[in-house]
C-alpha positions in Angstrom: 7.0 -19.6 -1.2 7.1 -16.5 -3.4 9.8 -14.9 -3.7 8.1 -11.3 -4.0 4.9 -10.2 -3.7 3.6 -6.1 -4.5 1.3 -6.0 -1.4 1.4 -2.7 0.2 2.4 -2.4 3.6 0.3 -0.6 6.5 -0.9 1.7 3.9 2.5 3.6 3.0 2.9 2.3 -0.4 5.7 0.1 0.3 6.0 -3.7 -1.2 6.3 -6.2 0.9 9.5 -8.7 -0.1 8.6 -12.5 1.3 11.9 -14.0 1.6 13.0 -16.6 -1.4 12.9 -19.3 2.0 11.8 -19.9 5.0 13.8 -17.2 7.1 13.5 -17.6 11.0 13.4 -13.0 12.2 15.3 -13.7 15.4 18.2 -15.7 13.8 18.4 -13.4 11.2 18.6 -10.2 13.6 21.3 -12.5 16.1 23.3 -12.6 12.7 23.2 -9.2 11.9 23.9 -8.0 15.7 26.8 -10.5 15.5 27.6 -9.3 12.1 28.0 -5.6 13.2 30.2 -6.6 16.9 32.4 -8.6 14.9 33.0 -5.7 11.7 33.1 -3.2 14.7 35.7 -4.9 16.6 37.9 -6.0 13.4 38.1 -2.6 12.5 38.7 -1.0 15.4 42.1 -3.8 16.1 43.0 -3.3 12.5 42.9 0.4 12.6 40.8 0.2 9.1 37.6 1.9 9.1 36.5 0.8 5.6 35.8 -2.9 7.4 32.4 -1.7 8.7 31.3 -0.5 5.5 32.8 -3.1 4.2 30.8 -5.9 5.9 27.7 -3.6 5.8 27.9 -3.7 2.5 28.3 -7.7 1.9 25.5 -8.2 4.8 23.2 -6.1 2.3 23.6 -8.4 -0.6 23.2 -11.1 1.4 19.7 -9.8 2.6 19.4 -8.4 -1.1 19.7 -12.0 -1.9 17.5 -13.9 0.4 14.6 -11.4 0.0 15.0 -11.6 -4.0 15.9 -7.8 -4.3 17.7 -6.6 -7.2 20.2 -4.2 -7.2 19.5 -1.4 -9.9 21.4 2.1 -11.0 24.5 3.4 -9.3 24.5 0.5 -6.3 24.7 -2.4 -9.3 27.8 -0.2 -11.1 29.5 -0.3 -7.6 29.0 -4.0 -7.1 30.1 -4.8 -10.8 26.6 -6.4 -11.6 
């Protein structure tokens, strides 16, 4: 399966990124709903806001990953790439 592919979507200019493997949509958006209750609810009992972002971030490069995205400028200093 290709990993990327530069065909515009609906018209608005935008690439459309095929996943580097087969990706089922619904398992991917029960992870990320999990994902977000779980960050939510650590940082809420750990008093430590920064978890959220925290796991936000890390779910990113995960999706960054399987949809063969790579990170360029400032977001690749941050993430010591």
């Amino acid at each position: 399966m290709l990993a990327n592919s530069s065909t515009p979507a609906s018209g608005f200019g935008v690439k459309t990124i095929r996943p580097s493997f087969m990706v089922d949509p619904e398992v991917m958006a029960g992870l990320a709903y999990g994902m977000l209750q779980g960050a939510f609810i650590l940082s809420r009992v750990e008093g430590n806001p920064r978890l959220m972002s925290e796991h936000l971030r890390q779910f990113r490069r995960y999706l960054e990953v399987v949809f063969g995205v790579e990170q360029t400028g400032a977001r690749a200093r941050r993430a010591g790439a």
